[in-house]
C-alpha positions as CSV (number, residue, x, y, z in Angstrom):
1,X,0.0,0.0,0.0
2,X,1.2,3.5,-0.6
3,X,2.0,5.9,2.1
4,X,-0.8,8.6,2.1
5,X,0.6,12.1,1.9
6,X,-0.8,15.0,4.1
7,X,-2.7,18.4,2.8
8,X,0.9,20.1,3.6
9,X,2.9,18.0,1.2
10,X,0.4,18.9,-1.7
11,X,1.0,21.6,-4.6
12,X,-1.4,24.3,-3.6
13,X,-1.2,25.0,-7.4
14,X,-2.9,23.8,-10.5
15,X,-0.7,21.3,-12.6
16,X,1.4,22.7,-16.0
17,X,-0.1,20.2,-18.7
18,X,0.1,20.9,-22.5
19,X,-2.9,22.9,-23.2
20,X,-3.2,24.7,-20.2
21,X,-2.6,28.9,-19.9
22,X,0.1,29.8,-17.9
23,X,1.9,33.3,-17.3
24,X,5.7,34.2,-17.3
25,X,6.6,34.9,-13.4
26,X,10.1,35.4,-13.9
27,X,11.5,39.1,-12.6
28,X,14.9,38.3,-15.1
29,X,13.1,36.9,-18.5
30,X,12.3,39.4,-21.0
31,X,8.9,37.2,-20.9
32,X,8.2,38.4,-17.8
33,X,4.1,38.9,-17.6
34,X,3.4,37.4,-20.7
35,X,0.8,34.9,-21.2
36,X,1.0,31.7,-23.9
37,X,-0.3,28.3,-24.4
38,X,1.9,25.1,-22.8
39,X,2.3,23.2,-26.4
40,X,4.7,20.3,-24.8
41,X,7.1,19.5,-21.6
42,X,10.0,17.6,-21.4
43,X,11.6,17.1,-18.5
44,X,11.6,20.5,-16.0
45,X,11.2,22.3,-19.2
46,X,7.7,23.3,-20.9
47,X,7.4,24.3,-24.4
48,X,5.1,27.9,-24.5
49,X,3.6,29.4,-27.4
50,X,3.0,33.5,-27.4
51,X,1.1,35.0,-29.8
52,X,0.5,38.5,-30.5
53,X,-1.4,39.9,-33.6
54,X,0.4,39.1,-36.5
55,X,3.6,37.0,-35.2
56,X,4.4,33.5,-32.7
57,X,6.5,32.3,-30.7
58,X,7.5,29.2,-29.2
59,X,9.7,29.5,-26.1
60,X,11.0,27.0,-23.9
61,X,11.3,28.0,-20.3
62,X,11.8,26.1,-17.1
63,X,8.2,25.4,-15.6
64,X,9.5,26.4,-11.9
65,X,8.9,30.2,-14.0
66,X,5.4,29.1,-15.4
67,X,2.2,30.6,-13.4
68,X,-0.5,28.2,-14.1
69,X,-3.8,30.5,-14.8
């Protein structure tokens, strides 16, 4: 049987999954603020995709910088 974790040992936050909206929360990225689109994650790593009128971009940041929204 598994041990059973308590309430404190729980993220408070929701999950990073491809699909989900998340926000730039790192003070030193020039992303900083910006909202995008999780397209993939490998590792500690998320791929995010920005768009804004007429261009894209797909940036890969470190999800410990993601703000799930």
């Amino acid at each position: 049987m598994a041990p059973r974790l308590s309430l404190d040992c729980m993220a408070s936050a929701a999950p990073i999954l491809p699909g989900a909206t998340v926000t730039v929360v790192d003070q030193r990225s020039i992303y900083n603020g910006y909202t995008g689109f999780v397209q993939r994650i490998s590792g500690d790593r998320a791929a995010v995709l920005f768009e804004g009128g007429n261009w894209d971009k797909l940036v890969t940041l470190p999800i410990k910088d993601l703000s799930a929204d």
